[in-house]
C-alpha positions as CSV (number, residue, x, y, z in Angstrom):
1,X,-33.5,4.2,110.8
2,X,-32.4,5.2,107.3
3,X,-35.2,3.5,105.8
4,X,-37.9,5.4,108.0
5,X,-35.7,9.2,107.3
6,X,-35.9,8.2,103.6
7,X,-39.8,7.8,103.7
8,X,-40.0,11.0,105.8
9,X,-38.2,13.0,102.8
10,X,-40.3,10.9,100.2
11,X,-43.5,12.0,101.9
12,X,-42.1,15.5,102.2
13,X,-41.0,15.6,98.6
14,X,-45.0,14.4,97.5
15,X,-46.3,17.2,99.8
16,X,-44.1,19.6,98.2
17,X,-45.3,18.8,94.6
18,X,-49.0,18.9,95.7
19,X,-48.5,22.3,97.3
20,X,-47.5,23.8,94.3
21,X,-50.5,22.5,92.3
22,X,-52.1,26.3,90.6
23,X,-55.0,27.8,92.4
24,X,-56.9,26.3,89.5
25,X,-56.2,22.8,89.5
26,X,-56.5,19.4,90.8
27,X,-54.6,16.7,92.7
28,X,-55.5,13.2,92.5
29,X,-54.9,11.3,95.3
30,X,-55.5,7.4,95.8
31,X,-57.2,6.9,99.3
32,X,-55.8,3.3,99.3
33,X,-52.0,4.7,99.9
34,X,-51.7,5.2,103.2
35,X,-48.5,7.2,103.0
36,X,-50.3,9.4,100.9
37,X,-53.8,9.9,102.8
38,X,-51.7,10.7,105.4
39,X,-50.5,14.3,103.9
40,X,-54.1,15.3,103.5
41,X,-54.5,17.7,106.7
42,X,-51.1,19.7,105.4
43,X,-52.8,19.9,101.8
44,X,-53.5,23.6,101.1
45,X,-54.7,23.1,97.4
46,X,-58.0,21.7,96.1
47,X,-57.7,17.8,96.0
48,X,-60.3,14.9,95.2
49,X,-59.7,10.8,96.5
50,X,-60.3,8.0,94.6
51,X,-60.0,4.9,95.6
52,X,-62.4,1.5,97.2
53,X,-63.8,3.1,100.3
54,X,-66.9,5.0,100.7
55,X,-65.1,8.1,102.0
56,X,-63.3,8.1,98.4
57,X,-64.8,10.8,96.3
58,X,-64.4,9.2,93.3
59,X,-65.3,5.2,94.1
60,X,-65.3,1.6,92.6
61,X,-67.3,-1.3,94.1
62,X,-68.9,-4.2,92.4
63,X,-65.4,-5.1,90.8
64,X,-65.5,-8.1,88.0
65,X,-62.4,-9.5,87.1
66,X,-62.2,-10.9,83.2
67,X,-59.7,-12.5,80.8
68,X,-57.2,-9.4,80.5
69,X,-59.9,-6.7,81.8
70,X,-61.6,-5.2,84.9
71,X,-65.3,-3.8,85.2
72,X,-66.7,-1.6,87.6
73,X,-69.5,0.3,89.0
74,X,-68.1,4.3,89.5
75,X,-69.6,6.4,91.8
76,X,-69.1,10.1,92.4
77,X,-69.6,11.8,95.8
78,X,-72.7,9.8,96.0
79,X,-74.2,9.4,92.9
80,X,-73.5,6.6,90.6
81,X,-71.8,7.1,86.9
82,X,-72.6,3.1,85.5
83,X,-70.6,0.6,84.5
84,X,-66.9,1.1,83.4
85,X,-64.6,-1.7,81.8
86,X,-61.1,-1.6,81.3
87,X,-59.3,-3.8,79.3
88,X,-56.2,-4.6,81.8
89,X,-55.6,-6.7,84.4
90,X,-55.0,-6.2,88.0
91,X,-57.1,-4.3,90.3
92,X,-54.1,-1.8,90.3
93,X,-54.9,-1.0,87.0
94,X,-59.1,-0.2,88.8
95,X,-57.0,2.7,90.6
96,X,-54.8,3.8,87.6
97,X,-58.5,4.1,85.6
98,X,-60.6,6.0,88.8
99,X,-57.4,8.7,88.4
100,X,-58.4,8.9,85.2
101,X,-61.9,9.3,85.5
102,X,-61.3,11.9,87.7
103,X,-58.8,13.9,85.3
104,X,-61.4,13.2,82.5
105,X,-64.3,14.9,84.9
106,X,-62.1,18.2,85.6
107,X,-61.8,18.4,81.9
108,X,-65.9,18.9,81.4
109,X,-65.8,15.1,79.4
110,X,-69.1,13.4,79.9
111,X,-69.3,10.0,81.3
112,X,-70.0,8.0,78.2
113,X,-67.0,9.3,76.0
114,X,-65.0,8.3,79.2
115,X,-66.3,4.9,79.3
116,X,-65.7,4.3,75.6
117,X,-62.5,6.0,75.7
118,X,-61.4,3.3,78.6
119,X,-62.8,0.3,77.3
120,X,-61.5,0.9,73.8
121,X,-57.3,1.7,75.4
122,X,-55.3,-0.3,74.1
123,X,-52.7,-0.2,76.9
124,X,-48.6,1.1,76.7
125,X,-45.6,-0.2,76.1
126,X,-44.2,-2.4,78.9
127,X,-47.0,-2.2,80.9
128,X,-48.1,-5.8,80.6
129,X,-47.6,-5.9,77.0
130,X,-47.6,-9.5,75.0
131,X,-44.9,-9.4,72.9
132,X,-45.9,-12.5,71.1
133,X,-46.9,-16.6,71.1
134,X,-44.2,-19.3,69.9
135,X,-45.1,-23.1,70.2
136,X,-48.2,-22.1,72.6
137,X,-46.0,-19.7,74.8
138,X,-46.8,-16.2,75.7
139,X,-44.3,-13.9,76.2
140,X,-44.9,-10.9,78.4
141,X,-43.8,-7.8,79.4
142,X,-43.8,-5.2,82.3
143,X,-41.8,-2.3,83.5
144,X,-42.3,-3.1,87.4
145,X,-39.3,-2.8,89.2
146,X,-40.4,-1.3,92.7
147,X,-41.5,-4.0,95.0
148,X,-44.9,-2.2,95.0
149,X,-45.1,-2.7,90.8
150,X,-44.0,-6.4,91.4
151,X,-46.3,-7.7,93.4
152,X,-49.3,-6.0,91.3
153,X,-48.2,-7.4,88.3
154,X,-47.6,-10.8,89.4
155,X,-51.1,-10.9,91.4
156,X,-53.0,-9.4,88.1
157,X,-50.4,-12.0,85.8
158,X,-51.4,-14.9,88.2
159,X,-55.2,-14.1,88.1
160,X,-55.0,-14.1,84.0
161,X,-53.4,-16.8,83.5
162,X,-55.7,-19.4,85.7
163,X,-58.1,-17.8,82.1
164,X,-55.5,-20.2,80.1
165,X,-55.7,-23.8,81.7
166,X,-55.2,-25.5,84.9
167,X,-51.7,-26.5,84.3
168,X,-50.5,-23.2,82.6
169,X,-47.7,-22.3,84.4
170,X,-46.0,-18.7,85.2
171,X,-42.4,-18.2,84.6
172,X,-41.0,-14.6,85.7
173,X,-37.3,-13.5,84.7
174,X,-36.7,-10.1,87.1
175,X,-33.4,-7.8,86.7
176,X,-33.1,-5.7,89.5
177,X,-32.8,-1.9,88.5
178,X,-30.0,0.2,90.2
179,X,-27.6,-1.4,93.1
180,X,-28.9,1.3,95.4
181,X,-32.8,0.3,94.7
182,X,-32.2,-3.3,95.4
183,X,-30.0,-2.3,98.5
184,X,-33.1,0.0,100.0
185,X,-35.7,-2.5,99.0
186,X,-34.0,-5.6,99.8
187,X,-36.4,-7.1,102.3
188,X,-39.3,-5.8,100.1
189,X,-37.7,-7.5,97.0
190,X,-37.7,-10.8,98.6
191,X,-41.6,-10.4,99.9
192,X,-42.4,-9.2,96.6
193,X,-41.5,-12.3,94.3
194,X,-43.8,-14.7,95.6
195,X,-46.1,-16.5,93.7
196,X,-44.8,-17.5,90.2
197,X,-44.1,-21.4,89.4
198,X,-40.6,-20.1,88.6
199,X,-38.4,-17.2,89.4
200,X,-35.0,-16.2,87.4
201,X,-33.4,-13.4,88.7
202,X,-30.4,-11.5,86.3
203,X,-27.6,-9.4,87.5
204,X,-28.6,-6.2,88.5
205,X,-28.6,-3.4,85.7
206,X,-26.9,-0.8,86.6
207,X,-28.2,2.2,85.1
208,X,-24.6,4.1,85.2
209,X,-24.6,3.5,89.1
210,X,-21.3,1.7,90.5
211,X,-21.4,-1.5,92.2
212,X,-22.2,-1.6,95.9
213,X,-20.2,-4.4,97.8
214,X,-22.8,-6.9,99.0
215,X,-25.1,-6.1,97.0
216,X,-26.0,-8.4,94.2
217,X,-28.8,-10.7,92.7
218,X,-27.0,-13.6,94.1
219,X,-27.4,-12.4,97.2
220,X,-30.9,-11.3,96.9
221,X,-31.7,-15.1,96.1
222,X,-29.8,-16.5,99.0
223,X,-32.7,-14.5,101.2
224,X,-34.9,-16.0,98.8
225,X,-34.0,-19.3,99.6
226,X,-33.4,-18.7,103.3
227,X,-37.4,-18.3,102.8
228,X,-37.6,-21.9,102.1
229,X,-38.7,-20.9,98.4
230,X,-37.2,-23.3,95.9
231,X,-38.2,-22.0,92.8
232,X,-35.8,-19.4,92.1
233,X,-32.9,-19.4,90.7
234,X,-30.0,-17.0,88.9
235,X,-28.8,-16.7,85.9
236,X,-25.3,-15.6,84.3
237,X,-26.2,-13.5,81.7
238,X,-29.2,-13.6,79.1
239,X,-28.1,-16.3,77.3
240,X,-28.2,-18.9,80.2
241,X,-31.1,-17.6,81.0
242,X,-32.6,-18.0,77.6
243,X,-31.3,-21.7,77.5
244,X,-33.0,-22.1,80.9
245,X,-36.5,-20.9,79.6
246,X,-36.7,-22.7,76.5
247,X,-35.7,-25.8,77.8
248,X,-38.3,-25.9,80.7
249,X,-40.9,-24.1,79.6
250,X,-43.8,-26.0,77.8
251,X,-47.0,-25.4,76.2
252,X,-49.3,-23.2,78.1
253,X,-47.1,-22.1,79.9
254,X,-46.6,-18.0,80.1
255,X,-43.1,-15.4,80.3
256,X,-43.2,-12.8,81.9
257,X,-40.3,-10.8,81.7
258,X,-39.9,-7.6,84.7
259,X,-37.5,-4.8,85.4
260,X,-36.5,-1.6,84.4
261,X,-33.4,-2.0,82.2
262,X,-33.0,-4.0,79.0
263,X,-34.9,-7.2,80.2
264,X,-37.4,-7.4,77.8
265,X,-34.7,-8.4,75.0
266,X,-34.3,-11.3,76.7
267,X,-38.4,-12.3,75.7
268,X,-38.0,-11.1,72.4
269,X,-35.0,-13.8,71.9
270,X,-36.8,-16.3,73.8
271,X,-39.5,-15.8,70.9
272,X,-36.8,-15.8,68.3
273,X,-35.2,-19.1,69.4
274,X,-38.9,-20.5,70.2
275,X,-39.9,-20.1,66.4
276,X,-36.4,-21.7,65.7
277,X,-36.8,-25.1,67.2
């Protein structure tokens, strides 16, 4: 019950902020969220949706994943704009660049400065970001920490790194961000880490939030395991973890380091003790 009140008050808060969008502008919204396409009859402001469907005003079909990069075919309310490459992975990251597109297009910019502007970004900080190679590892990066975010970033990570080799493994280290995020989003969090070879989860950072009782990353992988998924496991701290990594992990094999919080030190040392031995 609390979960469904707290996704009436989320949609309520996103209706809210598109309401208040000036006369003069825009919203964006994706046409693949539900939740979201479901506000559209209480919209009052001028809105356009992007998205895979043909009812999307702003549309991607003919989708070709790469090595690190998507391309796509754009069309807008009918009438096709060419070719567009980005040079991300995930076919999240086909949504994130239609929202752009469509941003770019209110702002009068022709289609060929968007498509060179696109294929030449050169992505953000923690947002998939390779922090480096030691010994034939890469070390990645990414600031998912909603079940949403997870299960994006490990379906784009998995996709990339079948690129690398046959036996190239995937190895994710995930800190949960906030006790009362991984309390909510329990059930989600357990759905959500599926797929790498191995899963190590940290205590919980806190973010100035007090412990809830219960509420822990040793419990979350207990309802991992209760799953019948025997590739997790938790670590005490980033040292154990590091000791962990460096002593399974082999060539070819790839990091990925996730979470809100201070997480991505622990890939950074992993590099440092990496170039050590």
């Amino acid at each position: 019950m609390e979960f469904f009140k707290g996704m009436l008050r989320l949609k309520e808060a996103f209706l809210s902020f598109i309401n208040k969008v000036p006369f003069y502008g825009v919203a964006l919204i994706c046409s693949e969220n539900k939740h979201i396409m479901d506000l559209l009859p209480d919209i009052h402001r001028r809105f356009l949706t992007y998205g895979f469907s043909e009812a999307a005003d702003i549309r991607a079909l003919n989708i070709e994943k790469g090595f690190m990069s998507m391309s796509f075919d754009v069309i807008r309310k009918g009438i096709g704009m060419g070719r567009f490459q980005v040079p991300l992975p995930g076919i999240h990251n086909v949504l994130n660049a239609l929202a752009c597109i469509g941003v770019a297009l209110e702002l009068k910019m022709d289609s060929a400065r968007i498509k060179e502007s696109l294929a030449s970004f050169s992505g953000i900080q923690r947002r998939f970001e390779l922090k480096g190679e030691a010994r034939g590892i890469k070390v990645y990066d990414d600031y998912g920490h909603h079940p949403t975010e997870i299960r994006a970033t490990l379906a784009a990570a998995k996709e990339n790194i079948s690129y690398l080799g046959r036996d190239c493994r995937l190895f994710v280290v995930f800190q949960p961000h906030r006790f009362t995020r991984t309390a909510d989003l329990m059930d989600e969090f357990v759905r959500s880490l599926e797929g790498p070879d191995s899963v190590v989860l940290l205590d919980i950072y806190p973010a100035g939030e007090k412990p809830i009782e219960g509420i822990t990353s040793e419990v979350l992988l207990r309802r991992i395991k209760a799953e019948g998924r025997g590739n997790v496991s938790y670590c005490r701290g980033k040292e154990e973890a590091l000791e962990y990594l460096t002593k399974e992990m082999k060539r070819g094999d790839v990091l990925l380091t996730l979470g809100a919080g201070d997480v991505w030190k622990l890939g950074e040392k992993t590099l440092e003790r990496l170039n050590e031995t």
